[in-house]
C-alpha positions in Angstrom: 179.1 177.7 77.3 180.5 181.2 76.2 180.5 180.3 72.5 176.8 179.2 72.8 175.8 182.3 74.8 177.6 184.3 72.1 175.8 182.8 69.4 172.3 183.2 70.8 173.8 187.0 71.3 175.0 187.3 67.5 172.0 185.5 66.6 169.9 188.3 68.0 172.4 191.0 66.5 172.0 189.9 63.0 168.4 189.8 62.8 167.5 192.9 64.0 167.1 193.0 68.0 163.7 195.5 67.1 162.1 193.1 64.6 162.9 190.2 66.1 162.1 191.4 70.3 158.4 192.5 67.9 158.0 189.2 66.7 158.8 187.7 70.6 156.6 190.3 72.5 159.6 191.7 74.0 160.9 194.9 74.5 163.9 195.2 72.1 166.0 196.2 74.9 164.8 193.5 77.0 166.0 190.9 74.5 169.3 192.9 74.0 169.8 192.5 77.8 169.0 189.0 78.4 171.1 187.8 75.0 173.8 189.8 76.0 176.7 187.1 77.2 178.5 189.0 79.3 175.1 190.0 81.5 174.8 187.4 84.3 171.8 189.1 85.9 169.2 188.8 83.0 169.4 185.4 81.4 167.5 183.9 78.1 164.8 180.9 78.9 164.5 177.9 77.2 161.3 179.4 75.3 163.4 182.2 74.2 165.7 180.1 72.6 163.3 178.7 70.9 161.7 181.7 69.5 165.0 183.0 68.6 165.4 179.8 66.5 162.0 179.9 65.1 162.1 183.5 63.9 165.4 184.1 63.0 165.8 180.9 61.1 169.5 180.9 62.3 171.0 177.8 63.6 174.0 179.0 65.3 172.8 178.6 68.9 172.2 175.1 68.1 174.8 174.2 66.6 176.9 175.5 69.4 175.0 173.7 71.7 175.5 170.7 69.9 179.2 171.0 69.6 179.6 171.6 73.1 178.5 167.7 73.4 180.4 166.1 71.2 177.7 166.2 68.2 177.1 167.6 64.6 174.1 169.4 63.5 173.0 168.0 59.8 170.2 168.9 58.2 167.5 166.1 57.7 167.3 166.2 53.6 163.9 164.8 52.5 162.9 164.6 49.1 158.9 164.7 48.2 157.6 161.7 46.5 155.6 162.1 42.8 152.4 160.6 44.7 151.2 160.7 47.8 149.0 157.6 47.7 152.2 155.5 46.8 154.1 157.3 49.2 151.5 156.6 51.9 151.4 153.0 50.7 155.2 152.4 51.1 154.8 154.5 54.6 152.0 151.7 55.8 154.0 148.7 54.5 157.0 150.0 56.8 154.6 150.3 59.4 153.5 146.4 58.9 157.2 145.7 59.2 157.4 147.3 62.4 154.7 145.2 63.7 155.5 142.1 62.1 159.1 142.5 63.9 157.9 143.6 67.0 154.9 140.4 67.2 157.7 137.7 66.0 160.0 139.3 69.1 157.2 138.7 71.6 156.2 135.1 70.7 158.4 133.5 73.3 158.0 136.2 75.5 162.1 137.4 75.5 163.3 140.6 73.1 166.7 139.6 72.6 168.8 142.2 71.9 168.7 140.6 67.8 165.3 141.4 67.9 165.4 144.5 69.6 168.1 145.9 66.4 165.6 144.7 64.0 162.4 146.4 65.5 164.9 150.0 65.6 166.2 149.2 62.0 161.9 148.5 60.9 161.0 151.3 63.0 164.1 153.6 61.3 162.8 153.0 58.2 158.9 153.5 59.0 160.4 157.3 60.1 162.2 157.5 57.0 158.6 157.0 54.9 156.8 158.9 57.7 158.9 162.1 56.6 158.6 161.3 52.8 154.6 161.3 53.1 154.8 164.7 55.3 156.6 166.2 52.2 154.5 164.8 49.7 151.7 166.4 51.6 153.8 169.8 51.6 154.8 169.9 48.3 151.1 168.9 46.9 150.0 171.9 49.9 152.2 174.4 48.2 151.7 173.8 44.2 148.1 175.0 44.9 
């Protein structure tokens, strides 16, 4: 827990407690009081976290947080397609895949735990083509 709190604390440190307590709605000392670690009467909330995160752009808290449960923080690495029609298209035929697994599992009225894997490994790869299609739509957003 002390490596976390001190991350959310160097987190804070690094990006400037004034600009970044500004970009909160916090008083600047406020934010120095309730990131400091070794302060147990002011504490950060859940939503401060968050903005720290979103502002800052540094993943250090989270990371933390992660580690401290036994997990690795990787960035999700998606790669724009050259259309966004085709990439929509491939996104809709993982969709139908999705169904078509789910529909088969439910004709005899039992999900077996076969039919269960193959409705999460459809349904992985409908997320996959989900993501692709958001960054299409990104990438075509920003050219303009």
């Amino acid at each position: 827990m002390q490596e976390f709190l001190r991350a959310c604390h160097d987190a804070v440190e690094d990006a400037g407690a004034k600009e970044l307590a500004a970009k909160m709605g916090l008083p600047h000392v406020s934010l120095l009081q309730r990131a400091n670690p070794d302060n147990d009467s002011h504490k950060l909330t859940i939503n401060h976290l968050y903005q720290i995160l979103l502002h800052t752009k540094d993943l250090r808290p989270l990371q933390e947080l992660a580690h401290a449960f036994g997990f690795h923080l990787v960035a999700r690495e998606v790669t724009p397609a050259e259309c966004l029609a085709n990439a929509t298209l491939a996104m809709a035929s993982e969709a139908a895949d999705v169904t078509k697994a789910a529909i088969e599992a439910l004709e005899d009225g039992v999900v077996t735990r076969i039919e269960a894997k193959r409705i999460e490994r459809e349904g992985e790869e409908a997320k996959m083509k989900i993501d692709v299609v958001i960054a299409t739509a990104k990438a075509k957003a920003g050219a303009r």
